[in-house]
C-alpha positions in Angstrom: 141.2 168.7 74.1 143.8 171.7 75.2 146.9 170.3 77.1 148.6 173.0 79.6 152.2 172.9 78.4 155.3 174.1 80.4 158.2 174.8 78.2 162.1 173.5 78.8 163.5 177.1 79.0 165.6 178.7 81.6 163.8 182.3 80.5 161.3 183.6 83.8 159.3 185.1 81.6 158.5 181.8 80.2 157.9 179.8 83.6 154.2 179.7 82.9 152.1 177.2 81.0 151.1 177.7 77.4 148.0 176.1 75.9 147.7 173.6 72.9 145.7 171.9 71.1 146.2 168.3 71.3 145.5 166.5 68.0 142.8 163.7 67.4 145.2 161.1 66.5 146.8 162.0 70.4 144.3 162.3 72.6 143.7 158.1 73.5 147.1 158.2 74.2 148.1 161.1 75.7 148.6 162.0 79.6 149.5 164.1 81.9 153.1 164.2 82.3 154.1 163.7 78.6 157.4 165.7 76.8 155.9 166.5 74.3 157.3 168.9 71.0 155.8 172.1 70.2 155.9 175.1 67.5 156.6 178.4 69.8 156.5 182.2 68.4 158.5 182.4 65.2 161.3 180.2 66.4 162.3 177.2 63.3 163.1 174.9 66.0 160.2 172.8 67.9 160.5 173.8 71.8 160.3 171.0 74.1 157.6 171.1 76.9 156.2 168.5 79.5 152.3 168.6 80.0 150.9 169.7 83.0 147.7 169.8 83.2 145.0 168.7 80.4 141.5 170.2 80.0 138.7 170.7 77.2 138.9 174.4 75.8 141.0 177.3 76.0 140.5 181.0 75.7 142.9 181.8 73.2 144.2 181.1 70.1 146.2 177.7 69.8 148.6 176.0 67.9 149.1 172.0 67.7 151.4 169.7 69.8 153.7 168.6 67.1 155.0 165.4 68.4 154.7 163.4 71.5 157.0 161.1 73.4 154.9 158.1 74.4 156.6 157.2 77.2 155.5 159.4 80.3 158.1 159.9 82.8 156.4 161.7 85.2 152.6 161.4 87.2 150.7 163.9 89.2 152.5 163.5 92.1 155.9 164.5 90.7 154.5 167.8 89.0 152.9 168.6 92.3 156.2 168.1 94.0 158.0 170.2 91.2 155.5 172.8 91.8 156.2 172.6 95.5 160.0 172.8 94.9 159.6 175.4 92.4 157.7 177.6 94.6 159.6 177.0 97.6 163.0 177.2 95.8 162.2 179.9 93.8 163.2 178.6 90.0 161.9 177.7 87.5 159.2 174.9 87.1 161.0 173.2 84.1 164.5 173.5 86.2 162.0 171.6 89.4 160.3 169.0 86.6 164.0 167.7 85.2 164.8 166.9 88.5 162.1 164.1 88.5 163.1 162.7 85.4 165.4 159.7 85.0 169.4 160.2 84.4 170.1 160.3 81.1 166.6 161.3 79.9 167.3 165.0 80.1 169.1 165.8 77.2 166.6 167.1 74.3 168.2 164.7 71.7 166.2 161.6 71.9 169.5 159.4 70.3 171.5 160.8 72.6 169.2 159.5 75.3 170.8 156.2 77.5 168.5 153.1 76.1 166.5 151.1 78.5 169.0 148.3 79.4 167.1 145.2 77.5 168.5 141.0 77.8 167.3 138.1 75.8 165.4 135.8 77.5 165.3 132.1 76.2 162.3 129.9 77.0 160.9 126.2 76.1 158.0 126.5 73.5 157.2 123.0 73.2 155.8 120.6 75.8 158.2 118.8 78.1 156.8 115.2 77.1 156.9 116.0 74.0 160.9 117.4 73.9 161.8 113.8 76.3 160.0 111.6 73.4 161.8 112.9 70.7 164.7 112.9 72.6 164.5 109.4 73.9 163.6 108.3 70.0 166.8 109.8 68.9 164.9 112.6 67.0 167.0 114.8 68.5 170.6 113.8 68.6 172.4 116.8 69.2 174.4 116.7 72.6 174.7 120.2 73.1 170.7 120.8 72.0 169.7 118.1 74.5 172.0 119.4 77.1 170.1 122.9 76.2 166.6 121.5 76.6 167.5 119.6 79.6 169.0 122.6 81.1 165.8 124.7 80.5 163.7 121.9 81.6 164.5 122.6 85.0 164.4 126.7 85.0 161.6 129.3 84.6 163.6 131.1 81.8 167.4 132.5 81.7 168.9 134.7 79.6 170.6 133.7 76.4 174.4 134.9 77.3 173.9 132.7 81.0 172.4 129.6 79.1 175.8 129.5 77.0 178.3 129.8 80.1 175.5 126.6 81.9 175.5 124.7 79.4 178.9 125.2 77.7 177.4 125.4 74.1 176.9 128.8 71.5 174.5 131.2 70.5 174.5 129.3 66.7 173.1 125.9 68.6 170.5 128.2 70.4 169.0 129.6 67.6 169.2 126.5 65.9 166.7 125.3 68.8 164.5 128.0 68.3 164.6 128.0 64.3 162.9 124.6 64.8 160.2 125.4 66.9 161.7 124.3 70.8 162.9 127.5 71.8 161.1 130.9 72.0 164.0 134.0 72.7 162.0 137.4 74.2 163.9 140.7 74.7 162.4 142.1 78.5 163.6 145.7 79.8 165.6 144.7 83.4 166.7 147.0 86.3 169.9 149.1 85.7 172.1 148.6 89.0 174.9 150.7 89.6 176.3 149.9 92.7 175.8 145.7 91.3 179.8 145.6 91.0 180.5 148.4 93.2 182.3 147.8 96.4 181.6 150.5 99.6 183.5 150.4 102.5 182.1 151.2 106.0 183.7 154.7 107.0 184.2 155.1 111.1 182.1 157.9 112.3 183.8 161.6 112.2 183.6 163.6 115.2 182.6 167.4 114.7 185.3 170.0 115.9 184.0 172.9 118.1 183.2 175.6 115.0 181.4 172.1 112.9 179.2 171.5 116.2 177.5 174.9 116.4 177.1 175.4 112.8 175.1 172.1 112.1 173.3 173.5 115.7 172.4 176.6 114.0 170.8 174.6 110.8 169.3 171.7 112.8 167.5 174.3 114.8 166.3 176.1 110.9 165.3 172.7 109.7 162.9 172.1 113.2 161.5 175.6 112.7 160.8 174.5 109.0 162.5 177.7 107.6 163.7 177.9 104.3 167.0 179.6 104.5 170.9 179.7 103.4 173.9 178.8 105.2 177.5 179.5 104.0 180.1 177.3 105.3 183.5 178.6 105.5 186.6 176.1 105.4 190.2 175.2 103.9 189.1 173.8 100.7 189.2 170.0 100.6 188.3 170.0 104.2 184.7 168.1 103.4 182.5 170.4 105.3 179.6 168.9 103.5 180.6 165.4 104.5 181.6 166.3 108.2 178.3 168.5 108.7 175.8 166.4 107.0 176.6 162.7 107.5 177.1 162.3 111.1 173.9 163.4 112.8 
């Protein structure tokens, strides 16, 4: 199996694919759209590369994939649009691929990567009968562990920093519960949200000057005829001509 490879590099006359070998210990988990790591020229280093395309021989000469990050950021449809971009925009296809990728996924050092935000969610293992017998038999006789049990009782499952605000009790009595069998605690990936605490205020609609009116004319009229061209915007600096052209119409 021979993977097309496009290398991270700024260089033109490296904005082409390269072909590898894939190893046999990669191929059932391999896909297109992988960064993977690769041994390039006589360079020490490994060069990082995204897969672009995967097929079963090659013409040349190839070396091995080296290593392989498992976790595929990107699908068909966003190397197609990179492609598109690239082509369009005229740079580089690695410059067009890093634009699909996640923030803080584009740096080459994997450590220095942000982590998946991940919370621990607390669920009932045992059967509800089961938890209301042995609490009505005093076999449990803990006031904070029934207030716990009770607590869950009524919800699906709740993370383990909220169940200790509900039910006014501490992360010790939890894993107490779940040492002894009532309490399962799972780690699940959840949604980063940036704008969760983020207050935006409704801004009152700005009214293009003369000069601001028949420039966004001239680039609405380039955008209808679908042509791909540059504008330069001339202004005292701190005027917001991007703002004032581009958020009004």
């Amino acid at each position: 199996m021979i993977a097309e490879i496009i290398l991270n590099s700024n260089a033109k006359d490296l904005d082409r694919t390269f072909d590898y070998e894939v190893p046999e210990e990669m191929q059932k988990t391999i896909t297109l759209g992988n960064r993977v790591w690769v041994p390039f020229g006589n360079r020490k280093v490994l060069e990082e590369g995204f897969i672009v395309n995967i097929k079963e021989t090659s013409p040349y000469q190839t070396k091995s994939i080296s290593s392989i990050e498992e976790n595929p950021f990107l699908n068909e449809e966003k190397i197609n649009l990179a492609k598109w971009i690239a082509k369009h925009y005229f740079c580089n296809l690695s410059d067009a691929i890093k634009l699909m990728l996640p923030p803080g996924t584009k740096t080459r050092n994997i450590e220095n990567r942000i982590k998946e935000k991940t919370n621990s969610f607390v669920y009932l293992k045992k059967d509800e009968e089961e938890i209301k017998e042995q609490i009505e038999t005093k076999k449990i006789k803990s006031d904070k562990q029934i207030r716990i049990l009770r607590f869950l009782m009524e919800q699906d499952a709740i993370t383990v920093s909220d169940l200790e605000i509900f039910t006014d009790t501490s992360r010790a009595i939890i894993k107490t519960l779940e040492k002894n069998g009532y309490l399962e605690i799972v780690e699940k990936q959840t949604e980063r949200n940036p704008f969760l605490h983020k207050v935006v205020e409704k801004s009152e609609k700005l009214t293009f000057t003369e000069e601001q009116e028949k420039a966004y004319q001239k680039i609405e009229e380039a955008i209808d005829d679908q042509m791909h061209t540059e504008f330069l915007l001339f202004g005292v600096t701190g005027s917001r001509k991007n703002r004032n052209l581009f958020t009004n119409h």
